[in-house]
C-alpha positions, 0 to 999 in steps of 0.5 A, spaced: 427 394 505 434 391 504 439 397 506 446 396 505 452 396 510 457 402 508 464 399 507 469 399 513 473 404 510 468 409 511 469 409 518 477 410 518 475 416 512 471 419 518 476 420 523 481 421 517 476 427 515 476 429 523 483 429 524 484 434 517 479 438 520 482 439 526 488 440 523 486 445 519 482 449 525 490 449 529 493 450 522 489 457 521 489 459 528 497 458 529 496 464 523 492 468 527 492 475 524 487 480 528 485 486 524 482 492 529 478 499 527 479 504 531 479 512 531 482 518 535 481 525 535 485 530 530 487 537 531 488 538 525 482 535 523 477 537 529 474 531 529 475 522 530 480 520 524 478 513 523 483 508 521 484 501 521 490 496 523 492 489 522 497 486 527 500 480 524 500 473 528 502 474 535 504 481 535 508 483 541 508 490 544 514 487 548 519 485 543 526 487 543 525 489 535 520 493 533 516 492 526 515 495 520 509 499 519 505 500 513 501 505 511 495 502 506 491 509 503 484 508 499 481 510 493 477 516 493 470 516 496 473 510 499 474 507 507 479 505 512 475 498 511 476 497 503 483 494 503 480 488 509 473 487 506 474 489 498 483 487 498 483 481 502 490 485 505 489 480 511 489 474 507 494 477 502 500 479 508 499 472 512 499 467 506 507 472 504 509 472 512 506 465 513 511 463 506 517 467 508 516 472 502 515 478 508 516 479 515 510 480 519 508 488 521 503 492 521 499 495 516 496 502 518 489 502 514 486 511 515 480 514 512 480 520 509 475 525 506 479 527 501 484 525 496 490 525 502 491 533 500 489 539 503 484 540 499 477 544 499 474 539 504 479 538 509 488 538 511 487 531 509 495 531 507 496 534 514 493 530 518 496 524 516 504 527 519 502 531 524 496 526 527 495 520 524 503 518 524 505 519 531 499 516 534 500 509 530 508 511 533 505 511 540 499 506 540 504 501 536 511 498 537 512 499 530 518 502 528 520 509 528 525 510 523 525 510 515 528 504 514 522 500 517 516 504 514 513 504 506 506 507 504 502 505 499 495 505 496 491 505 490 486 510 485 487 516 490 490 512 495 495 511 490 495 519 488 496 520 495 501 515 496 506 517 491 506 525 494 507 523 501 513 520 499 516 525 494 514 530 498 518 526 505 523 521 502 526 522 508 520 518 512 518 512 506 524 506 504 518 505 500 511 506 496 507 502 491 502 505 486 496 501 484 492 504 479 495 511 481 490 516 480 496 522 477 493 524 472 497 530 468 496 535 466 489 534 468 485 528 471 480 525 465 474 527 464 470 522 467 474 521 474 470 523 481 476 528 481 472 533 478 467 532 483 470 531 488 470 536 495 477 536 495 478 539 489 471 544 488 472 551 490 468 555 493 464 558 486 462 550 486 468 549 480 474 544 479 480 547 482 485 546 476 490 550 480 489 546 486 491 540 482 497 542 478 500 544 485 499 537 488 499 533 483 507 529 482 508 533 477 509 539 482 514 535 487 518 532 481 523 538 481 525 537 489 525 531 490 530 530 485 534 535 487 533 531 494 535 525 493 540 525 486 548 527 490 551 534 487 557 531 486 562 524 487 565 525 493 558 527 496 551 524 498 545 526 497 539 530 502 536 523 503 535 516 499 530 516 493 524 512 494 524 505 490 517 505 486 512 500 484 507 502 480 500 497 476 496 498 471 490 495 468 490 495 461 483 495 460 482 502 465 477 507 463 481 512 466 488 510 462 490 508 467 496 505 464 498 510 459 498 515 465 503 509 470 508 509 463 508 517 464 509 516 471 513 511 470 518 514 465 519 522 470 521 518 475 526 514 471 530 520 469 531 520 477 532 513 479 533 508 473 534 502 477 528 503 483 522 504 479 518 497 477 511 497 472 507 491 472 500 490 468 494 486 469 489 485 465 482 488 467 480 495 468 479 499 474 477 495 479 478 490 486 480 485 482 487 488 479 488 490 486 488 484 489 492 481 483 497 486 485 497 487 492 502 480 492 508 483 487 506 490 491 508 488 498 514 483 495 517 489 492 516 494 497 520 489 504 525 488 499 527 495 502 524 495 508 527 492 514 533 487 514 530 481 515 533 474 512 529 471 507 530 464 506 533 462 500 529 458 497 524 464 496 529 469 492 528 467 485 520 467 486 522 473 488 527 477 483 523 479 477 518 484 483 525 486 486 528 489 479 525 495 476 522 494 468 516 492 466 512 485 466 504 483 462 500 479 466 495 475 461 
C-alpha cells in the first residue's frame, strides 16, 4: 500500500516543538514557587495548629531584606490547604511577581476550627497573635514590622480578617475582604454561623450576644478613635488599615448588600482608603479566584517599598483608588 512521505518541514517542526517545549520546562522552573504544609503546637490551643506557607521563587533566608508576609484566612468549615487547591493563590502570586505587579513574599495560609475568634470551640483569635505570628517570625525571614505585613481572607476568613485588623491596626499595613462574611446586625439565616461551633453556646443555641460583640460593628468605635488624629498639629495612635472589600452579585447570603454596609462604616473613617469591587457570581471559588488578583494589587500598594516598573502603574491605578468598580 502506498504510504506517503511526510514534508520536510515536519522534521524542523519536531525540533521547533522540542525546543518550545524545553523551553517552556526552564521558563516554568526559573519561576519555581514551593508551597509547604507544616504544623506546630499551640499553647493557646493544646494541640498542633496546621498552616500552610508559600515561599516565592528563590526564597532567601540570608537575604539582607526581609520580605513581606501575608496572612491568607479561609472560610468557615474550611482549611489551610483551600487558598492553594481551590484559589490558585500559587499561580495567582508567581504570574503578579513574575510580571512585576507585586513583590515576592510569603504568603502564611493557618487553619481554624473556628471563625478566627475566641469563640465556643476554641481562642482561634488568640492563637493566631500569640502563637501563630511569632512562629512565622521566627521559622521565616519574613519581616517584623507593620509596613511589610497584610492580612486577608474570604467568607469567614474575610470576617476575621477585618477584625484582626481593626482590632490591631498597628500590625496590618493592609486587609482584603472577599465576600466578607460581617453580617450585621446578624448573619442571614442560612449562613453556617448559625451552626457554627464557634458561636453555639453551651444550651446548643446561636450565641447573638458573642456575635455582636466580635462582629466589626463592635471594634468600629475604637479604631476610629485609634487612627483619626485629635487635632491639626497631632498624629494619630496608628495608621488606618487601607481596605479592599469584593462581593458577588449573584451571593445567597447578600453578600454585596452587606460589602456596601461595610463599605460605608468604614468610609465615615477612612474616605480614600477603602475600595469595593463586584463580580458576577455568588458565593463561591469562582468570585474569589477572580479577585484574589485586584486583592493583592491593592493590598502591596501599601506594603513595602519596592519600585514597580512604570510600564505596570496605569494597569494598576483603579485597584490603588478607593470607589467602586462592576465586573460584568
Amino acid at each position: 500500500m502506498f504510504k506517503p512521505k511526510l514534508p520536510h518541514f515536519s522534521y524542523r517542526f519536531n525540533v521547533l516543538l522540542t525546543t518550545l517545549i524545553g523551553w517552556l520546562a526552564l521558563s516554568g522552573h526559573s519561576m519555581a514557587s514551593e508551597v509547604e504544609h507544616h504544623q506546630f503546637f499551640s499553647p493557646t490551643l493544646g494541640y498542633d495548629y496546621p498552616y500552610s506557607v508559600y515561599l516565592p521563587d528563590q526564597y532567601d533566608a540570608q537575604a539582607t531584606d526581609a520580605y513581606p508576609v501575608i496572612y491568607m484566612l479561609h472560610g468557615s468549615f474550611g482549611t489551610d490547604r483551600d487558598w492553594v487547591s481551590r484559589g490558585n493563590l500559587q499561580q495567582v502570586a508567581d504570574r503578579l511577581i513574575r510580571a512585576g505587579h507585586i513583590p515576592p513574599a510569603v504568603y502564611i495560609m493557618p487553619g481554624s476550627r473556628s471563625w478566627w475568634v475566641d469563640g465556643h470551640n476554641e481562642p482561634a483569635r488568640s492563637a493566631f497573635f500569640d502563637d501563630l505570628m511569632p512562629h512565622v517570625e521566627a521559622t521565616y525571614h519574613v519581616g517584623q514590622e507593620r509596613h511589610l505585613r497584610g492580612v486577608a481572607g474570604l467568607s469567614a476568613g474575610g470576617f476575621g480578617a477585618l477584625n484582626f485588623a481593626l482590632e490591631r491596626p498597628d500590625l496590618f499595613a493592609a486587609v482584603a475582604a472577599l465576600s466578607p462574611a460581617s453580617y450585621a446586625p446578624l448573619p442571614p439565616r442560612n449562613s453556617s454561623a448559625w451552626r457554627h461551633p464557634a458561636f453555639i453556646n453551651e444550651q446548643g443555641q446561636f450565641d447573638r450576644g458573642l456575635w455582636a460583640s466580635l462582629n466589626y460593628t463592635a471594634h468600629l468605635e475604637e479604631y476610629r478613635f485609634l487612627v483619626t488624629p485629635r487635632g491639626p498639629e497631632e498624629q494619630s495612635d496608628a495608621p488606618h488599615v487601607p481596605l479592599y472589600i469584593s462581593a458577588g452579585r449573584s451571593d445567597v447570603y447578600d453578600a454585596e448588600f452587606h460589602a456596601r454596609l461595610l463599605r460605608q462604616a468604614m468610609e465615615r473613617i477612612q474616605p480614600d482608603a477603602v475600595r469595593l469591587d463586584l463580580y458576577p457570581g455568588g458565593h463561591t471559588w469562582q468570585v474569589w479566584r477572580a479577585s484574589l488578583p485586584a486583592a493583592l494589587n491593592f493590598m502591596f500598594q501599601h506594603i513595602g517599598h519596592q519600585h514597580r516598573p512604570e510600564s505596570t502603574d496605569a494597569a494598576r491605578t483603579d485597584t490603588a483608588n478607593s470607589g467602586e468598580t462592576h465586573y460584568t
